[in-house]
N, C-alpha and C positions, 0 to 999 in steps of 0.2 A: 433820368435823374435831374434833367435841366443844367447841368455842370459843363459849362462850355470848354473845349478844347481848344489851344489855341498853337497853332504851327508858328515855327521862326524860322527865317530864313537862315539864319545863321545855322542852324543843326542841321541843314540839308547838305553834308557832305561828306555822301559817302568813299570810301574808299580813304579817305587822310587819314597820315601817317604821321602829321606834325605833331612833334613831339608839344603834352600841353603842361600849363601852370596856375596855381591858381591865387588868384588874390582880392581879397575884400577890400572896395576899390575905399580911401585910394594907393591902399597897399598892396603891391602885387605879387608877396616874397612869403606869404603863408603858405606851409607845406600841403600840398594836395588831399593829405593824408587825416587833415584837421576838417575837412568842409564835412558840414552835415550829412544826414546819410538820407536815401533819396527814395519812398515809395513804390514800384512797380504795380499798378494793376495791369490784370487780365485786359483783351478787349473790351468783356463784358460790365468791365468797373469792378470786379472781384480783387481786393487786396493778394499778393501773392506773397511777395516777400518785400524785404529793404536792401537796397543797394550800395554799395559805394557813390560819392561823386562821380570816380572815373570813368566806374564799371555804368554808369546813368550816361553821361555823357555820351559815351560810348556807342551807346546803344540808339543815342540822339543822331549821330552823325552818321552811324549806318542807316538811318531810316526806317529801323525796327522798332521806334516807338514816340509817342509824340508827348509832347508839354501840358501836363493838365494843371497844375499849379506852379507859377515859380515860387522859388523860397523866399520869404518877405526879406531878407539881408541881401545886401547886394553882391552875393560872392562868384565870383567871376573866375573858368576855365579858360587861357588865352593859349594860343600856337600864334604862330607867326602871323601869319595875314587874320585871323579872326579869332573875337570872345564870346564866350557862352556862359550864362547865365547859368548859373545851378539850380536846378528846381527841388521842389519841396515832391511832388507827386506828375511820373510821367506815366506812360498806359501804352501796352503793345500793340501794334496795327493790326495785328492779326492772332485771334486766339487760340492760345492752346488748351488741352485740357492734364489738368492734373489730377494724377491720382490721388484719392480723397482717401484719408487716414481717419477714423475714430478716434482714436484715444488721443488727448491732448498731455502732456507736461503738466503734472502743478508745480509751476515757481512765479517767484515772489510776484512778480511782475503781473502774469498771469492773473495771478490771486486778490491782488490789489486790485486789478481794473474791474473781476467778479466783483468785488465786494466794493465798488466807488471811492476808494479810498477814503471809507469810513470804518471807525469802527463798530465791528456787531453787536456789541454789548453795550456801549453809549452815543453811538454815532458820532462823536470826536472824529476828529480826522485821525486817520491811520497812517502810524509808523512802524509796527511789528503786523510779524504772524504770529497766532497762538494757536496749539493744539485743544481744543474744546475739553475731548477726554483727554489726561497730561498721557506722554509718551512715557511717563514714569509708573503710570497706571494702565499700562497697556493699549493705550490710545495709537493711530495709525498715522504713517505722514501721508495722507491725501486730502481730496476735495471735502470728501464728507464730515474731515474732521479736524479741518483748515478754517482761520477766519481771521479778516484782517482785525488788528487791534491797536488802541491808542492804547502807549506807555503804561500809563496810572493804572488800565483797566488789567494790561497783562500782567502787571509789579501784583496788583491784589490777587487775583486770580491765581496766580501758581500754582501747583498743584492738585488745586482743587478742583472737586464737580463742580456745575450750575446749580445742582440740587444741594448742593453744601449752603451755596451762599445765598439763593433764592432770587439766581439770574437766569433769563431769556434772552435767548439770540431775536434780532431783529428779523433777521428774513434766513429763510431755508436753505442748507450749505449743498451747493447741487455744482457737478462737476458738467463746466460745457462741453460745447461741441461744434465741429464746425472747422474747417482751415484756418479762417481767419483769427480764430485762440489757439490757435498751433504757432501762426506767425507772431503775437502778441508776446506768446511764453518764452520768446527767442531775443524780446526786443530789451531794450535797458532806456530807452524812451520813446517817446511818438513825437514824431514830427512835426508842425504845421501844416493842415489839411486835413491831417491822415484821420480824423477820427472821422470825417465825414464818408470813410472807405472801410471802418473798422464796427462792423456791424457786431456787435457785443451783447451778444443776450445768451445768457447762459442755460438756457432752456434743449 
């Protein structure tokens, strides 16, 4: 992928116990609890999940994974004797494998990133979901019958068919596949980087 990894000294230490804190310099009194949430890939660059700061860190100073992006804001994990950087996307030194699931989630999230957050009916940027066929007329809540929608287009539409109103979906409602829309249908944002790890094709 050409994506260079880059090691810090400062995360080489394993075994600490020092209790840590975190602050976006040059404040250093924001709760730990506030700092962004942090990437994990596989060895092999496969998105896995999203992490805590701490739970990221954490894993920085056991040497169970190393630094592929830091996060562009300068938010900073301190203990006593040293600070760490909180990164955007770190990567395990050694790969495991995970059991692969089929069937993915549709939620919102999920939905949206399918459909580019546009909408299918005028390509407007998307703020709703709409049911194609309505759930009032027996329509389903899933993929096939899921499509992200701008406002104006869902207010018209209501209950109605496409064949009532003499509308075409833009592109084909097709449920993905894959882990990484398993991770996606879980997320409530994406990070800096991450989309470069977020292979998205719903095919």
């Amino acid at each position: 992928m050409g994506t260079a990894v880059r090691e810090n000294s400062e995360y080489r230490q394993p075994g600490s116990r020092a209790p840590v804190r975190l602050g976006r310099v040059p404040d250093p009194h924001i709760p730990l609890t506030a700092a962004p949430r942090v990437l994990l890939l596989n060895a092999g660059y496969e998105a896995l999940t999203a992490l805590s700061a701490r739970r990221a860190v954490v894993m920085l100073l056991g040497g169970k994974a190393v630094v592929v992006h830091d996060h562009p804001d300068e938010i900073l994990v301190r203990s006593v004797d040293t600070a760490v950087r909180v990164p955007s996307v770190i990567m395990l030194r050694e790969y495991v494998r995970i059991p692969y699931r089929a069937q993915v989630p549709m939620t919102r999230a999920a939905l949206m990133h399918r459909d580019s957050h546009r909408c299918g009916y005028c390509n407007a940027r998307a703020t709703t979901i709409d049911h194609v066929i309505p759930r009032s007329r027996g329509g389903a809540h899933e993929w096939e019958n899921c499509v992200a929608s701008c406002a104006p287009c869902n207010h018209r539409k209501a209950d109605k068919l496409l064949s009532e109103l003499g509308w075409e979906l833009r592109v084909p409602l097709v449920a993905p596949r894959g882990r990484t829309w398993r991770l996606v249908s879980q997320l409530r944002e994406i990070g800096p980087y991450w989309e470069d790890y977020l292979y998205l094709d719903a095919a």
